[in-house]
C-alpha positions as CSV (number, residue, x, y, z in Angstrom):
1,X,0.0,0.0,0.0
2,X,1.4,3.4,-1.0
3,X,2.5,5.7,2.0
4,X,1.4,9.2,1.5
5,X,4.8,10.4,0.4
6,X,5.2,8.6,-2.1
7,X,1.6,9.4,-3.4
8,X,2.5,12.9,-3.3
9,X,5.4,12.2,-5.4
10,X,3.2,11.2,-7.8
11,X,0.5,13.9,-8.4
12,X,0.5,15.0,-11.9
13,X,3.1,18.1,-12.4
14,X,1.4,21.5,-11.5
15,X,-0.8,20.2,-9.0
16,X,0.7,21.8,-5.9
17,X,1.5,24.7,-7.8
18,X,-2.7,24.8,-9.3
19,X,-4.5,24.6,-5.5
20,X,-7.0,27.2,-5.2
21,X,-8.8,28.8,-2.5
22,X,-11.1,31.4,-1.6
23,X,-13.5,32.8,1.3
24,X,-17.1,33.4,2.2
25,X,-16.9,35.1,5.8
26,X,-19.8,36.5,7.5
27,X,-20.4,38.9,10.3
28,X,-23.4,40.3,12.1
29,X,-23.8,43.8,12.3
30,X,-23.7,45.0,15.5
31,X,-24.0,48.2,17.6
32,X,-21.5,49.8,19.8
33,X,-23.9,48.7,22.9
34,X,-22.9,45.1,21.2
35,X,-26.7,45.0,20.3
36,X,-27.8,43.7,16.8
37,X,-28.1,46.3,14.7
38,X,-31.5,46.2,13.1
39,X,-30.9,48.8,10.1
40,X,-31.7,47.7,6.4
41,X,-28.4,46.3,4.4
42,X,-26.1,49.9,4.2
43,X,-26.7,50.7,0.5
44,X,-23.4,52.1,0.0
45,X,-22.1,48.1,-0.2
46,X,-24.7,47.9,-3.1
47,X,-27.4,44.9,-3.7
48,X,-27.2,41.6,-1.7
49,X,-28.4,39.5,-4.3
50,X,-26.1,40.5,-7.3
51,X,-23.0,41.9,-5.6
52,X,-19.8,39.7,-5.8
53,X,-17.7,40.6,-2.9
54,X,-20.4,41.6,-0.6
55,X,-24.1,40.0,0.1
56,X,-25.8,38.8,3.1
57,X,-26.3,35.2,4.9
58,X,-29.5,34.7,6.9
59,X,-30.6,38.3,7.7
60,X,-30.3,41.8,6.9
61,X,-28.3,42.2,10.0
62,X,-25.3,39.1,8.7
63,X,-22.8,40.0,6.2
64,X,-20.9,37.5,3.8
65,X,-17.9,39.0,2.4
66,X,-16.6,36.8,-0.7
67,X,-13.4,36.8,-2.0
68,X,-12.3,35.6,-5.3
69,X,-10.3,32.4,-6.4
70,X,-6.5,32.4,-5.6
71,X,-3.3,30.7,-6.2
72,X,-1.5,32.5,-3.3
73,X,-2.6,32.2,0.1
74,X,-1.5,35.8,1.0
75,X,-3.2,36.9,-2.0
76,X,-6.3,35.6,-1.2
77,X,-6.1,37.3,2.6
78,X,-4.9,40.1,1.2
79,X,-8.2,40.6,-1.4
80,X,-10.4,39.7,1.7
81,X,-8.6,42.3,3.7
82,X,-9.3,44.9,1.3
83,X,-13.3,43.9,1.4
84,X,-13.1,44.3,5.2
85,X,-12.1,48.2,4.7
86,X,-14.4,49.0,2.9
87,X,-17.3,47.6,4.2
88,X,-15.8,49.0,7.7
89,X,-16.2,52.3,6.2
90,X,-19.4,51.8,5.2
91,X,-21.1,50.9,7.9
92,X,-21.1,54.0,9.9
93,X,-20.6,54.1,13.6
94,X,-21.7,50.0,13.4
95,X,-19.0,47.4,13.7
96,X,-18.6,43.6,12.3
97,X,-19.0,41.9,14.9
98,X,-16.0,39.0,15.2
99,X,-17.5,36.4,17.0
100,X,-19.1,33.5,15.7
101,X,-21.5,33.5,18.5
102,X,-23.9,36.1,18.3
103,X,-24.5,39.2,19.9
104,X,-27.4,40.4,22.1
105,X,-30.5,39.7,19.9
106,X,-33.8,40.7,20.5
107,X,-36.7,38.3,20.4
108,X,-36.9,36.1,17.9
109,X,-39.6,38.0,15.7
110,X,-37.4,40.8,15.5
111,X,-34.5,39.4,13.6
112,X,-34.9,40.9,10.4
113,X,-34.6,38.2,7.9
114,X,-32.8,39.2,4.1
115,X,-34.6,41.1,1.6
116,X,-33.6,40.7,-1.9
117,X,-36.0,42.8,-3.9
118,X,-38.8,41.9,-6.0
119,X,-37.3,39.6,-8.6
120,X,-38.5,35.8,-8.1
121,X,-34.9,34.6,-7.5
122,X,-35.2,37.2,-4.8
123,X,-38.0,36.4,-3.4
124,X,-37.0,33.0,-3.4
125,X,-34.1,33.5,-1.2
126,X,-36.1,35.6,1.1
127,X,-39.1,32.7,1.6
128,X,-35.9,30.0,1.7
129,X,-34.8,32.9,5.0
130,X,-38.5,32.5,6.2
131,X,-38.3,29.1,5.9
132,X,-35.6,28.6,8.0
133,X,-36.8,30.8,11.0
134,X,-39.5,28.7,11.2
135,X,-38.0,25.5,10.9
136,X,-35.0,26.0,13.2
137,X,-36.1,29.5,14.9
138,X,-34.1,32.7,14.0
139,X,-31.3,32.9,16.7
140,X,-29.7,29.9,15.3
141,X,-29.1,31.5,12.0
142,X,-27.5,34.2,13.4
143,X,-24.1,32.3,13.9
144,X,-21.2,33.3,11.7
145,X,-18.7,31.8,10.5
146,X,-16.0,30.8,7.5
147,X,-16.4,28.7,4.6
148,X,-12.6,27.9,2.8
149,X,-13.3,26.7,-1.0
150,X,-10.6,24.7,-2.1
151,X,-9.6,22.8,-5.6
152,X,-6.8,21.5,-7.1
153,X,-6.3,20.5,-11.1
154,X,-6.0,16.7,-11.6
155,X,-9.0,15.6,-9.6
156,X,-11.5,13.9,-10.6
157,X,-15.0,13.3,-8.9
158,X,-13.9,10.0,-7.3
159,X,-10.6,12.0,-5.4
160,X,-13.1,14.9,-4.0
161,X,-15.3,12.2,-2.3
162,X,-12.4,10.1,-1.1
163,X,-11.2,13.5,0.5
164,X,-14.3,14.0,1.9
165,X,-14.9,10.8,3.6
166,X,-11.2,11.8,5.4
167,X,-12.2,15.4,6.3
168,X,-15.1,13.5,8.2
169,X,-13.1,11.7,9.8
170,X,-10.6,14.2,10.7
171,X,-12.2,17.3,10.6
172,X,-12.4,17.0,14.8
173,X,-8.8,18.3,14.5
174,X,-9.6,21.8,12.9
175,X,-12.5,22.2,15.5
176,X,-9.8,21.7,18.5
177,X,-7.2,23.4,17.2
178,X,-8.9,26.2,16.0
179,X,-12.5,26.9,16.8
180,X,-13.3,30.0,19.1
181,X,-16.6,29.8,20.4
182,X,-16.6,28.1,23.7
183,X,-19.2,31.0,25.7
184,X,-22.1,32.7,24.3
185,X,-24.4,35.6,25.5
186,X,-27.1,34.1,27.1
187,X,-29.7,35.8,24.6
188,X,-28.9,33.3,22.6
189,X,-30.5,30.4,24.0
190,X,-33.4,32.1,26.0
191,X,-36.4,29.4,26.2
192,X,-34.2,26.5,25.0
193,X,-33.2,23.7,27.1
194,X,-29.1,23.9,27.2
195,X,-25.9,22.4,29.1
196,X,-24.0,25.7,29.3
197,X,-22.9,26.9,32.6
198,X,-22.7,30.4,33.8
199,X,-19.9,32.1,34.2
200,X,-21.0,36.0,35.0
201,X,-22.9,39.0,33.2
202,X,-25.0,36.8,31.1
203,X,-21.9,34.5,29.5
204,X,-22.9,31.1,29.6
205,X,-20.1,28.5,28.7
206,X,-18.5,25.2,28.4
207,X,-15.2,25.4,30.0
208,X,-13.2,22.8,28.2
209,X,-15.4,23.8,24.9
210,X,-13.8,24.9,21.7
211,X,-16.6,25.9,19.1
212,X,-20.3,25.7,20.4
213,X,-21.0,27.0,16.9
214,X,-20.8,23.7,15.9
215,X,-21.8,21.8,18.9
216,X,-25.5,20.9,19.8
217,X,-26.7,24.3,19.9
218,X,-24.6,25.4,16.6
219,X,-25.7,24.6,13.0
220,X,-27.5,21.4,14.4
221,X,-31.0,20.0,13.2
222,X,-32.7,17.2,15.1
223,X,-34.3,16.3,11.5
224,X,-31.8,16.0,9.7
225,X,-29.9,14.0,12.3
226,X,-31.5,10.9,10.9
227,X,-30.1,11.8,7.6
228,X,-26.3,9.6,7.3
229,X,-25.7,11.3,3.7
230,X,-23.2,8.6,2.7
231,X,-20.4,10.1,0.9
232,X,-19.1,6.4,-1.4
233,X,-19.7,8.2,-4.2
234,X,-21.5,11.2,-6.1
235,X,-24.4,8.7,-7.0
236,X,-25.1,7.4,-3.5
237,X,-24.8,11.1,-2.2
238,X,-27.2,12.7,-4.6
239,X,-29.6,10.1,-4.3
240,X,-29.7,10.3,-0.4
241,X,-29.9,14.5,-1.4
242,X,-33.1,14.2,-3.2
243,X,-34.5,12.2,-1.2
244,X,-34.3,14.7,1.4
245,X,-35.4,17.2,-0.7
246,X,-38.6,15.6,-2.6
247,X,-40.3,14.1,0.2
248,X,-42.7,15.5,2.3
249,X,-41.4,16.2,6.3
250,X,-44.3,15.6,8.9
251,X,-43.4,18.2,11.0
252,X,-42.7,20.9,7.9
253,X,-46.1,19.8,6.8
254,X,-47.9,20.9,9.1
255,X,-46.0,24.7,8.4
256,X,-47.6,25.0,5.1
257,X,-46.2,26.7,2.1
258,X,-48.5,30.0,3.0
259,X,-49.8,31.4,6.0
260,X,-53.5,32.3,6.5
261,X,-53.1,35.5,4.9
262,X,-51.4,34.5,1.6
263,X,-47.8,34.9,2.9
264,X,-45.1,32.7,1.9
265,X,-43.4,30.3,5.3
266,X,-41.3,28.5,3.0
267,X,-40.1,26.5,0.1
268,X,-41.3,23.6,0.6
269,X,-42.4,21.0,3.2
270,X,-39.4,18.4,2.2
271,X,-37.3,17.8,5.3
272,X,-34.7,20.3,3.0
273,X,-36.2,23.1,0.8
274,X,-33.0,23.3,-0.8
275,X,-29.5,21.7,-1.0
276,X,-28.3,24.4,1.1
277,X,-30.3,23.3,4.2
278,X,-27.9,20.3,4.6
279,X,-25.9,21.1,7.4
280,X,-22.5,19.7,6.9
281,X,-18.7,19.9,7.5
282,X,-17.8,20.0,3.9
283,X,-19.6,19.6,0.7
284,X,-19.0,18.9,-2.8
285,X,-19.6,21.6,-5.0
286,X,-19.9,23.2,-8.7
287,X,-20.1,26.4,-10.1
288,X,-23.9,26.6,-11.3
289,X,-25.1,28.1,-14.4
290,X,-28.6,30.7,-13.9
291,X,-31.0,29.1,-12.5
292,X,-29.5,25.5,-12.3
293,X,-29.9,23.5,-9.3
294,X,-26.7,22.4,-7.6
295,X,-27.3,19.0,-7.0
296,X,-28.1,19.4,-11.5
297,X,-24.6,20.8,-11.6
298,X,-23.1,17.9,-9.7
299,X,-24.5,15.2,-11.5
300,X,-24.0,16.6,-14.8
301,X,-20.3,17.8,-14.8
302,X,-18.8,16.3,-11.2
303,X,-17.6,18.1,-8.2
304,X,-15.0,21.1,-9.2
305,X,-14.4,21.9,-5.4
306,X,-14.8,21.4,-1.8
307,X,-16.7,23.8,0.6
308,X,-15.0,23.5,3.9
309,X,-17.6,24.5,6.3
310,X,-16.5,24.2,10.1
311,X,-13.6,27.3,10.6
312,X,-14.7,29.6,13.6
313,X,-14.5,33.4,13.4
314,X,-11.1,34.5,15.4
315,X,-11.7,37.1,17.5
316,X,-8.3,38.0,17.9
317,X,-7.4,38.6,14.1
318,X,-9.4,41.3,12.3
319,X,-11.0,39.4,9.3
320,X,-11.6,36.6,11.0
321,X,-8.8,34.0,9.5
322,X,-5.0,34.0,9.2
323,X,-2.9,32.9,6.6
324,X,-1.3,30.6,9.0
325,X,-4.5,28.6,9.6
326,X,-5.5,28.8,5.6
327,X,-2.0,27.2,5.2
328,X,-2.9,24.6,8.1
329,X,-6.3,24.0,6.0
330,X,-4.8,23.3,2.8
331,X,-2.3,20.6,4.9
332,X,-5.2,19.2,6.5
333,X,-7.1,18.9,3.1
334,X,-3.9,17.3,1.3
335,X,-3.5,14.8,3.8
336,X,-7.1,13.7,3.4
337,X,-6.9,13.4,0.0
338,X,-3.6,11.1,-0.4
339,X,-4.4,9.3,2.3
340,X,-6.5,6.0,2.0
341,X,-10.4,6.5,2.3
342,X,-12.1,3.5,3.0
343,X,-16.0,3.2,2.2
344,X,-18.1,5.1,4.9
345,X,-20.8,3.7,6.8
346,X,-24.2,4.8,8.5
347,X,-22.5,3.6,12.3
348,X,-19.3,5.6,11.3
349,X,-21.4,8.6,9.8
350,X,-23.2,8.2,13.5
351,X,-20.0,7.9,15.3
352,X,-18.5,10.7,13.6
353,X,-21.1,13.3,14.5
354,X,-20.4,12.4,18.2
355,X,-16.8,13.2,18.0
356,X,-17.6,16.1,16.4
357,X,-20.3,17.1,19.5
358,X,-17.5,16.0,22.0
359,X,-14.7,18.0,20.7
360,X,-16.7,21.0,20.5
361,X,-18.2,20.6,23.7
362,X,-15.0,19.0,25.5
363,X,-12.2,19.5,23.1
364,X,-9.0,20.5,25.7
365,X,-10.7,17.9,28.3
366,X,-7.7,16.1,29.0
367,X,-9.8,12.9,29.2
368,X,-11.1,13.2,26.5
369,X,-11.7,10.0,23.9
370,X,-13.1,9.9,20.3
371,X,-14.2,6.8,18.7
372,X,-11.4,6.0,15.9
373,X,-12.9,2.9,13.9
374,X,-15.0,1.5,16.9
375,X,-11.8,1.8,19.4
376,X,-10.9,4.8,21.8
377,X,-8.3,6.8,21.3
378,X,-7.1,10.6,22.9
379,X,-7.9,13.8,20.7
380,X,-4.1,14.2,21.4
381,X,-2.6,10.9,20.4
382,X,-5.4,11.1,17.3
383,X,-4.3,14.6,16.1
384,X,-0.3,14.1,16.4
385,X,-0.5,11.6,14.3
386,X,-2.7,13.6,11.5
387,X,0.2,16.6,12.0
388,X,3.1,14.1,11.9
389,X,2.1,12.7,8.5
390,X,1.1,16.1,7.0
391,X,4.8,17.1,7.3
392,X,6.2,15.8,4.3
393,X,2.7,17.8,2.3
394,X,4.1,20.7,4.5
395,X,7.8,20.6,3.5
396,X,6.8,19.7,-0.1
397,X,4.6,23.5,0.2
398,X,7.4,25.6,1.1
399,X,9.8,23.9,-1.1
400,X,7.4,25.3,-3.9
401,X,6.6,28.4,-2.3
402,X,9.6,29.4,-0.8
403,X,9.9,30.5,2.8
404,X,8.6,27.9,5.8
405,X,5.2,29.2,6.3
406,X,3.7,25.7,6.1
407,X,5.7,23.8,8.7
408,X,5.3,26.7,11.1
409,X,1.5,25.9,10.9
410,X,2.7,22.3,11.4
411,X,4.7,23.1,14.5
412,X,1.6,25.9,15.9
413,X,-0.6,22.5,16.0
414,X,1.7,20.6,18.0
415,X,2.1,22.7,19.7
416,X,-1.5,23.3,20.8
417,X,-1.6,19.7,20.8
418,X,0.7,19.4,23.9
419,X,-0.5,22.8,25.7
420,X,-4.7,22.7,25.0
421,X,-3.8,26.9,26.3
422,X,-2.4,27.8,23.1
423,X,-5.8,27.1,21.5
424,X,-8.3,30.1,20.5
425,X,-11.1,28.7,22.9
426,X,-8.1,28.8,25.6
427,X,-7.7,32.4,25.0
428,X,-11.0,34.0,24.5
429,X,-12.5,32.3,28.2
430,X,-8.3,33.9,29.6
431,X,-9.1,37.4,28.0
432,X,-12.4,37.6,28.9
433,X,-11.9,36.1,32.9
434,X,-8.6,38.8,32.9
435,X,-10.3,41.9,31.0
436,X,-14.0,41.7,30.4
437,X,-15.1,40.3,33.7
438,X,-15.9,36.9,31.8
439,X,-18.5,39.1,29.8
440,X,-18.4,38.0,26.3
441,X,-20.4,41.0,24.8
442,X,-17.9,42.9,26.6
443,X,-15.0,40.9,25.0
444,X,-16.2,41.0,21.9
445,X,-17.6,44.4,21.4
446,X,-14.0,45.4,22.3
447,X,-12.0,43.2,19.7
448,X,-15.0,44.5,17.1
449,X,-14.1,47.9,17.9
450,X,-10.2,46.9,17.8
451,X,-10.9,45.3,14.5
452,X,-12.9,48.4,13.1
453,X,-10.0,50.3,14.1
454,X,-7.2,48.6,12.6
455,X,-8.8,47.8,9.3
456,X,-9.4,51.8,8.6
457,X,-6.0,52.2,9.7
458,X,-4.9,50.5,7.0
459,X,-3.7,52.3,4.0
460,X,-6.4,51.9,1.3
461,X,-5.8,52.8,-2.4
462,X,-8.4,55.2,-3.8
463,X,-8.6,53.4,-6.8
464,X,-9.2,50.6,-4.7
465,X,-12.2,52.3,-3.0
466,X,-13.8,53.9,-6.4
467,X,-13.8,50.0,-7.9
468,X,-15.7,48.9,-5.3
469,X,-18.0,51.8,-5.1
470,X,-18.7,51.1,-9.1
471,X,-19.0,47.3,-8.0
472,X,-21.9,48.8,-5.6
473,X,-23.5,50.6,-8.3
474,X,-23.3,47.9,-11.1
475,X,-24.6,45.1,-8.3
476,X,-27.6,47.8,-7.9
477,X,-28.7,48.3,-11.6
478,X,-28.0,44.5,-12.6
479,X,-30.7,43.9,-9.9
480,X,-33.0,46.2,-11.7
481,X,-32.4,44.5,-14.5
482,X,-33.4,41.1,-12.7
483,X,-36.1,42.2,-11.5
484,X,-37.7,44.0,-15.1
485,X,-36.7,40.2,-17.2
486,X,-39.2,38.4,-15.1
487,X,-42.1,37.3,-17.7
488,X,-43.6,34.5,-14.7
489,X,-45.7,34.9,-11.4
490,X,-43.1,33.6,-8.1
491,X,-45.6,30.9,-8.0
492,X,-45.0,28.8,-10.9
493,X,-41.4,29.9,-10.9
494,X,-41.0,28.5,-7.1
495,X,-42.8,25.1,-8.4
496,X,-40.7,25.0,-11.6
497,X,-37.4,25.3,-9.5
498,X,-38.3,22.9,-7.4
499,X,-39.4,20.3,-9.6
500,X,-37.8,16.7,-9.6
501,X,-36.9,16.8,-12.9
502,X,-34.7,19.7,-12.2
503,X,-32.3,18.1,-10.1
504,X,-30.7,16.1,-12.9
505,X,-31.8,12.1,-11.8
């Protein structure tokens, strides 16, 4: 059996040197109180729905910053740097707020949920929004975080499965090492049943947790717990997909398409509306054409990338990411795909999700076991090994690159392997016990304001700034133009998308 050096010796040439990667990151809007702030998307960033660098996520209230495709992981921080600026000078006397956790919300009814104009793919994003709130209740959707798209040339659909099934598996080591959420503001769970514990000022936490955003009370669904997506291949996935999203849900039933006075509550009553709804760690993906579904896209022309979906917000770096854990992500997802990838199973899928409920609940427990194969083995011993064998992928990198950027990510994880109070989730419950009073509204309002602060500090180009001001205004009139081309009531348009036949079986 090939060890994973020598398949790495044997990628095709240019391989290494064609991996690409680029960002969606979002933040709430929040006021300097470190309440949500509840004012209509700024129209100085332009429209949400048509805008490349800069929509929304759930609500009104939660940007997503994009960034473009990169070769070059500085590159691609730098671009997303440079979309920070100018949103932070956008948004008035507001800040990004750079938790993943929320803020202090206000009841649930008062979330405002995204508006997308009048055009039926508008509209259609807005009822999906609707949908949502009342499926999973508003709060939930107010969690941020980072999705890291990632490619390289060579790979076929078969490779970005096999590198899935891995990630799975060892996707508990990006949660530990670098998720940040481990307290909350107790807004967030009021009139839900939770295991958080107080800590002061109403901060509820877990104290050996390392990202409750994607813990139990994260981007979790009791529905679709039942729903072991098998990853074997792109047949098997998209079959278990539709499934999901053609058949009727009991429970989303008895929701309804319309309320009483006409109004749209969501999609549709399948246990997903869309293939968006399926929550997940990573997902195969494909650049769609207008109107095209994605699980069309996927069985027509394969997977093109992978959406890596479980990266915290940092608090302590101003756009959320650094290029030292983008580096560690591109390790992580090299390992995965040149090591071996046997077939997945619905008692793995199972077992999986509980590691992945543990470490974010319990992650720098020092007792602390994950279920590796049906036997129980330390998040320590576990993740060494993952780092160990991802140092010949990171000495191959800086070879290429130049400099040693790649095994000083290797030797950050090791050590934060070793000392659990190197970790992000170490330091945010430190600073916020040492300078906040263990208040985390207080703690992150103040890195939010930091943030603000250094980003406008920056030097910023005015050409830089007029391009995205013309981005603004070409995002506003192509709406326009959207929303004048329709010729068909949302109606039938809803029930066309959403037709079987248009998911490509």
């Amino acid at each position: 059996m090939a060890t994973l050096h020598e398949r790495l010796r044997t990628l095709p040439p240019g391989a290494l040197q064609g991996i690409r990667r680029g960002i969606e990151k979002e933040s709430l809007r929040a006021l300097p109180d470190g309440n949500l702030a509840l004012t209509p998307h700024p129209a100085a960033l332009g429209s949400p729905l048509t805008h490349p660098s800069v929509t929304t996520d759930f609500s009104e209230s939660q940007l997503e910053l994009i960034t473009g495709i990169h070769a070059d992981v500085d590159a691609c921080y730098a671009e997303l740097t440079e979309i920070h600026q100018f949103v932070c000078r956008a948004i008035a006397d507001e800040n990004l707020w750079v938790g993943s956790m929320p803020c202090k919300l206000p009841p649930d009814e008062n979330i405002p949920i995204g508006v997308y104009g009048s055009s039926n793919v508008g509209r259609a994003k807005t009822v999906y929004r609707t949908g949502l709130g009342y499926r999973y209740g508003r709060r939930m959707q107010m969690i941020s975080g980072i999705h890291y798209n990632w490619s390289m040339p060579g790979l076929n659909t078969e490779d970005y499965f096999g590198l899935i099934r891995n990630f799975r598996r060892h996707s508990f080591l990006l949660l530990y090492l670098f998720g940040a959420s481990p307290a909350v503001c107790a807004s967030f769970v009021a009139g839900r049943e939770h295991e958080l514990q107080p800590l002061a000022r109403h901060t509820l936490h877990m104290p050996y947790g390392t990202s409750l955003r994607m813990g139990r009370l994260g981007y979790q669904s009791d529905a679709q717990s039942a729903l072991a997506v098998s990853c074997n291949s792109l047949e098997l996935y998209a079959a278990q997909l539709q499934e999901a999203l053609t058949h009727g849900y009991p429970a989303y039933e008895k929701i309804g398409i319309l309320g009483p006075e006409g109004d749209y509550r969501q999609l549709a009553t399948s246990l997903l509306q869309i293939e968006n709804e399926f929550y997940g760690k990573i997902r195969p993906k494909r650049v769609i054409f207008p109107g095209e579904r994605p699980l069309h896209a996927l069985r027509q022309r394969g997977v093109e990338y992978v959406e890596v979906r479980c990266m915290d917000l940092d608090p302590f770096v101003p756009v959320g990411i650094d290029t030292q854990t983008m580096r560690f992500i591109d390790l992580l997802l090299l390992h995965c795909l040149l090591s071996d990838s046997p077939p997945d199973t619905p008692q793995e899928i199972a077992a999986l999700r509980r590691n992945q409920h543990l470490v974010a609940a319990r992650g720098r427990d020092p007792d602390l076991r994950l279920d590796r194969g049906g036997q129980e083995v330390t998040l320590a011993e576990w993740g060494a090994e993952i780092v160990e064998a991802s140092a010949t992928i990171a000495a191959a990198l800086d070879a290429l690159h130049g400099g040693s950027g790649h095994r000083t990510a290797i030797d950050s994880a090791f050590a934060a392997l070793r000392d659990p109070a190197e970790l992000p989730s170490a330091r945010v419950l430190a600073t916020m016990a040492r300078d906040h009073e263990n208040s985390y509204v207080d703690f992150i309002r103040a890195q939010s304001e930091l943030a603000k602060g250094t980003l406008i500090g920056l030097p910023f180009a005015a050409d830089r700034e007029a391009a995205f001001r013309e981005l603004a205004q070409q995002s506003r009139q192509a709406q326009k133009r959207m929303e004048a081309a329709d010729t068909v009531a949302f109606e039938s348009y809803r029930q066309s998308y959403l037709a079987e036949s248009s998911l490509g079986a």
